[in-house]
Steps between C-alpha positions, in 0.01 A plus 500: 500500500379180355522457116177501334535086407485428835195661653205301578724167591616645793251760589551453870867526482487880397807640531381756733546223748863434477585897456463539892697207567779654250473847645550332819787248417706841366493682795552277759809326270647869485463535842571148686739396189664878389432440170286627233339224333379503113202385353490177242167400237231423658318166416316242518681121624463179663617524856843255485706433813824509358804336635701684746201719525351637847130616516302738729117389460326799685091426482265729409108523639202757450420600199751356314632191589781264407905524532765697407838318440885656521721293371827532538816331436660354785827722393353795476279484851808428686641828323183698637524324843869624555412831351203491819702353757785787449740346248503158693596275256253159444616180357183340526093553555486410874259625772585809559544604074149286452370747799627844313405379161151448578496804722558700154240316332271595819598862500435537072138328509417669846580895316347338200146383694554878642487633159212287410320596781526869412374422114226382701576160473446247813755241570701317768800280446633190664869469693755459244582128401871406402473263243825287323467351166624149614195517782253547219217261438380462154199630453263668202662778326395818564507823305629861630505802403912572557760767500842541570711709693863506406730624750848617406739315616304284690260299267112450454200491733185356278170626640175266387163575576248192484187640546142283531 
């Protein structure tokens, strides 16, 4: 939930939007990644493309639209990629870990547009887009409504919702 101080500033970013999204991102991690993730504090921040940082921009259309954001450390993706590929071990982000990467990012928003859907909510979401830090284009700052997910041993998935 919200705290009080911030209602009415971002009344379309209710956190009722990003709950599916979270649901979602648990189960699929515990099943594609075999481990149970935890929640962090949910809040409010200015979407930052961090260094070493590796982003799955899934789009979101209907009746709510606007993007939701992983971000990942580059580390920490190539941990989940060798967890999904059966242990094989990745030095770096190429094709094939960009490919599975973004295929999680698909699978978590697709459940979580499936949850939406069945709160009565209608929306459809765009292919996954693999985005690195050091291909970033400056551009306005944006605000999201974000949460980690800390996975032991294997570090932290961010989840922002940018809603218009």
């Amino acid at each position: 939930m919200l705290p009080s101080s911030w209602k009415g500033c971002f009344t379309l970013m209710k956190a009722e939007v990003i709950n599916p999204f979270l649901e979602s991102a648990r189960l699929v991690i515990e099943q594609v990644i075999q481990v149970s993730p935890s929640t962090g504090n949910l809040g409010v921040k200015t979407v930052e493309f961090f260094q070493d940082h590796i982003w799955i921009q899934i789009g979101m259309t209907g009746q709510l639209n606007g993007n939701i954001m992983f971000g990942i450390h580059e580390s920490v993706a190539l941990r989940m990629v060798s967890v999904m590929m059966g242990g094989y071990v990745l030095t770096e982000m190429d094709e094939m870990g960009q490919s599975a990467i973004s295929e999680l990012g698909n699978m978590i928003s697709g459940n979580a547009s499936t949850i939406l859907s069945n709160q009565g909510v209608s929306v459809d979401i765009t292919p996954p887009k693999v985005v690195k830090s050091e291909h970033v284009v400056s551009a306005s700052p944006q605000k999201a409504l974000s949460i980690p997910l800390l996975m032991d041993g294997i570090g932290e998935l961010d989840i922002q919702v940018m809603i218009s």
